[in-house]
BALUMBA-323599 format. One line per field, with one value per residue (C-alpha): x, y, z; residue number from 1. Coordinates in pm, whole numbers, plus 50000, padded with zeros to 5 digits. Layout:
c1 <- X;...
c2 <- Y;...
c3 <- Z;...
seq <- NUM;...
END
This chain:
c1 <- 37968;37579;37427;37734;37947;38376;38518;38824;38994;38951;39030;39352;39418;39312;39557;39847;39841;39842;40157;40314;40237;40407;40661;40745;40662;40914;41215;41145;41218;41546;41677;41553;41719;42078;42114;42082;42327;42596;42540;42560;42842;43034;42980;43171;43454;43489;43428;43706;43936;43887;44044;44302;44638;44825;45144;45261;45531;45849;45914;46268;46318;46021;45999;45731;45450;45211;44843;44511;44305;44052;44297;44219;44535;44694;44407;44591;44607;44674;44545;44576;44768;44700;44743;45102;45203;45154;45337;45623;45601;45636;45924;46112;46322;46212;45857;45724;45353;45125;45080;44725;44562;44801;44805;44996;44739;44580;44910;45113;44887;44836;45193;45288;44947;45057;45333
c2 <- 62435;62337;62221;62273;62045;62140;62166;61925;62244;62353;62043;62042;62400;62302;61971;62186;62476;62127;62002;62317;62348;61955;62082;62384;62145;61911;62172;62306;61979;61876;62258;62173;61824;61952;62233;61950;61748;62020;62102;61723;61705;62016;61906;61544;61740;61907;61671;61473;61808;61801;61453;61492;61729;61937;62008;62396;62353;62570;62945;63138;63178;62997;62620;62414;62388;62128;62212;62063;61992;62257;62555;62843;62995;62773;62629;62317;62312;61939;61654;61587;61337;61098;61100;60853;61103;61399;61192;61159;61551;61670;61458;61633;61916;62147;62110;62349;62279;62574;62793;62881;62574;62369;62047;61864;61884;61498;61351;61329;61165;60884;60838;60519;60358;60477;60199
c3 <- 45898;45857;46169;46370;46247;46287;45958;45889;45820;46160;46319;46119;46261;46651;46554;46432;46717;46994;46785;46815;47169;47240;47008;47271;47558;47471;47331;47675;47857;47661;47752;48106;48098;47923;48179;48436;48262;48233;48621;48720;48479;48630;49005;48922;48784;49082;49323;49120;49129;49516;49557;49285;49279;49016;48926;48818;48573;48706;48576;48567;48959;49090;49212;49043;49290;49373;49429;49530;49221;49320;49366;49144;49192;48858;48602;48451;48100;48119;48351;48714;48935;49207;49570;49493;49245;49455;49771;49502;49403;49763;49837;49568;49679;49330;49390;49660;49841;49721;50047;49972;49926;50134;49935;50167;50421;50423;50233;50496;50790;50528;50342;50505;50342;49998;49803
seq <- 1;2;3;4;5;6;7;8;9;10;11;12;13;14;15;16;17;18;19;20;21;22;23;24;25;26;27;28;29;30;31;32;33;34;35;36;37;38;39;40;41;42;43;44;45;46;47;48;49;50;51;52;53;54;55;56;57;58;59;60;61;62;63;64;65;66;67;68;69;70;71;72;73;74;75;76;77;78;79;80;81;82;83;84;85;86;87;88;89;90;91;92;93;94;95;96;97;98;99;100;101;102;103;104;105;106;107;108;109;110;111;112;113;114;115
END
């Protein structure tokens, strides 16, 4: 380095450790960003399992019971239903409202609205 001139070999070195830096910088971000996504993603599902309902199958003595979307009390393997299909579920006589999470609270004010 005569007369204080940088080497390209240095500047190739400064150049690499500022790639790897961006590189960090940037694998940082998109961790940053997908943890964001999965919470934004997991808040919609249960904001959707709060307006929804489910159905537990029936077991040997017990009635099938109905349950807001959001109960922990029975984790649906399958999909939920709608506000009409939960009307129809409590007006059968083998489907029993859960008594914890009371999912007939809210169905009945509005049944006459529902066809």
């Amino acid at each position: 380095m005569p007369g204080g001139d940088v080497s390209d070999l240095d500047k190739n070195r400064a150049l690499v450790d500022w790639l790897r830096y961006q590189l960090r910088y940037a694998e940082s971000r998109v961790r940053e960003l997908e943890a964001a996504e999965r919470r934004e993603r997991r808040r919609a599902e249960r904001a959707r399992a709060e307006q929804s309902w489910k159905i537990q199958p029936q077991r040997s003595n017990e009635s099938a019971l109905l349950h807001r979307g959001g109960c922990a009390l029975y984790e649906a393997p399958m999909g939920f239903v709608n506000r009409r299909e939960a009307l129809i579920a409590l007006a059968d006589p083998d489907i029993r409202a859960c008594a914890v999470c009371r999912p007939e609270t809210g169905l009945r004010e509005g049944a006459r609205a529902v066809p």
